[in-house]
Each structure stands twice: as C-alpha cells, then as structure tokens.
C-alpha positions in Angstrom: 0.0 0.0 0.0 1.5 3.6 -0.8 0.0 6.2 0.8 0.1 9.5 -1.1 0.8 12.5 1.6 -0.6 15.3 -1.3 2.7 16.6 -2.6 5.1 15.8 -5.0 8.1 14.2 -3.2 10.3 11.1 -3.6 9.5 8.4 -1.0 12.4 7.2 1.4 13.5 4.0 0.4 13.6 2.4 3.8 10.4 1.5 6.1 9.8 2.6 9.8 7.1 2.4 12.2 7.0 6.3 13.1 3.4 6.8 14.1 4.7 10.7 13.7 5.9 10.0 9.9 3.9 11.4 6.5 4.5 8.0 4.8 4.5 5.6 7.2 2.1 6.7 10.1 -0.4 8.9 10.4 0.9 12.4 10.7 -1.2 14.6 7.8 1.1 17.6 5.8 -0.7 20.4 5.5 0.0 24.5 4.9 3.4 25.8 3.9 6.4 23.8 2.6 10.1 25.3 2.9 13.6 24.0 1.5 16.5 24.5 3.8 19.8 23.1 5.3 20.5 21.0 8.2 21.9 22.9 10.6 22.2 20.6 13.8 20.7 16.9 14.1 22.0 16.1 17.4 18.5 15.6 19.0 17.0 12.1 18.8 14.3 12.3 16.1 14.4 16.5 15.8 16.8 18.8 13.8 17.2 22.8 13.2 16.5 23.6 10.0 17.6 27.2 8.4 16.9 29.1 5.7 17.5 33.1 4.1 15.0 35.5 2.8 14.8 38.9 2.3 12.7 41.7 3.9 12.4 45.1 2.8 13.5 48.1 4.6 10.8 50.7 3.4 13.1 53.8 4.5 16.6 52.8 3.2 14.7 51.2 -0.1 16.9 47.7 -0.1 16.9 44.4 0.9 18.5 42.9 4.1 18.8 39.2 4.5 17.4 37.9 7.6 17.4 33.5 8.5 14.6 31.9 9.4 15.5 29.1 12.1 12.7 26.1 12.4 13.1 22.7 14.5 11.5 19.7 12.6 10.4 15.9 13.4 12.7 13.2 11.3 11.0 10.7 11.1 12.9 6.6 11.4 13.0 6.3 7.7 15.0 9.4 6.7 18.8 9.8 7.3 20.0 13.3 7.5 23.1 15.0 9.1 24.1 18.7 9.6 24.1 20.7 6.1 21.9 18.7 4.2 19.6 20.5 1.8 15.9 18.9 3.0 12.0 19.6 2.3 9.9 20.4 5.2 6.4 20.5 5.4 3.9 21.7 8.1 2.0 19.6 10.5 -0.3 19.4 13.5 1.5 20.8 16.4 4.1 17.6 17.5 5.6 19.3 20.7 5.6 23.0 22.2 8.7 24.0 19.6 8.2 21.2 16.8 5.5 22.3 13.9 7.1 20.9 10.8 8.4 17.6 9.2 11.1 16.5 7.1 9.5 14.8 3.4 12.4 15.0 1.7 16.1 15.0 1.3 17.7 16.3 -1.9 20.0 13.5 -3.1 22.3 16.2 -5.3 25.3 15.2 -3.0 
C-alpha cells in the first residue's frame, strides 16, 4: 500500500514504524512547505533547520537578509546529518517548539 501525503516528493526508500511520519504513520502535511539546510541533528528524532529570505526596509529602499530558524520531526526512515539540503512541510502541532516535518532530502550530493 502507498499512501500518497498530497505533494510531489520522492518516498524514502527504507520502512519505519513512526506513528509521527507522513508516509508511514499517520501524521497529515498540510500548509506551507520550505527547502533549507540541516543545521544541527543532534536531537534524537528533531533537527534545526535554516533558511535566508529577504525583507524590505521601506526607508533605506533595499533588501537585508534575515534567516529563518525552524526545529522539525525526522521521522525513522530518513537519514540526514548537519548541512543537508531537505524539504519540510507543516503539520499538527508535535511538541511545544516542533510544527514541521522532514518529506524530503535532496539527493544532489
């Protein structure tokens, strides 16, 4: 049985039996999806995932670049380690700091 989660990513190869995974379990993806590098997986099951955007500054008319800093479920069946560009997508709330989950790694390495 493959169980779509509603966006286009490639499925991890391996199997788990995370209740809190997309593919496997029964966690839903739902709302915004970001890209963004690893940058610490030392937690068991979390990482800190960041990523750079720009915002505006209305009175100096330019950009400044500013990094957003999100931690993320991984779930059993996906292997990452620190700067490893991922996909994250949001979820149901999974602890008081933890609102997103990895779907994907990019395999460009």
């Amino acid at each position: 049985m493959k169980k779509s989660i509603g966006i286009d990513v490639k499925r991890p190869k391996k199997k788990c039996k995370d209740d809190r995974c997309p593919f496997h379990g029964s966690l839903s993806v739902h709302g915004r999806i970001f890209t963004g590098k690893v940058k610490s997986s030392k937690a068991q099951k979390s990482a800190v995932i960041t990523w750079e955007r720009t915002h505006y500054i209305k009175k100096y008319e330019r950009y400044e670049k500013r990094i957003s800093k999100v931690q993320v479920h991984v779930p059993k069946c996906m292997h990452i380690k620190e700067n490893d560009i991922v996909k994250i997508a949001e979820c149901r709330p999974l602890s008081k700091t933890k609102h997103f989950v990895v779907v994907e790694k990019n395999e460009s390495d």
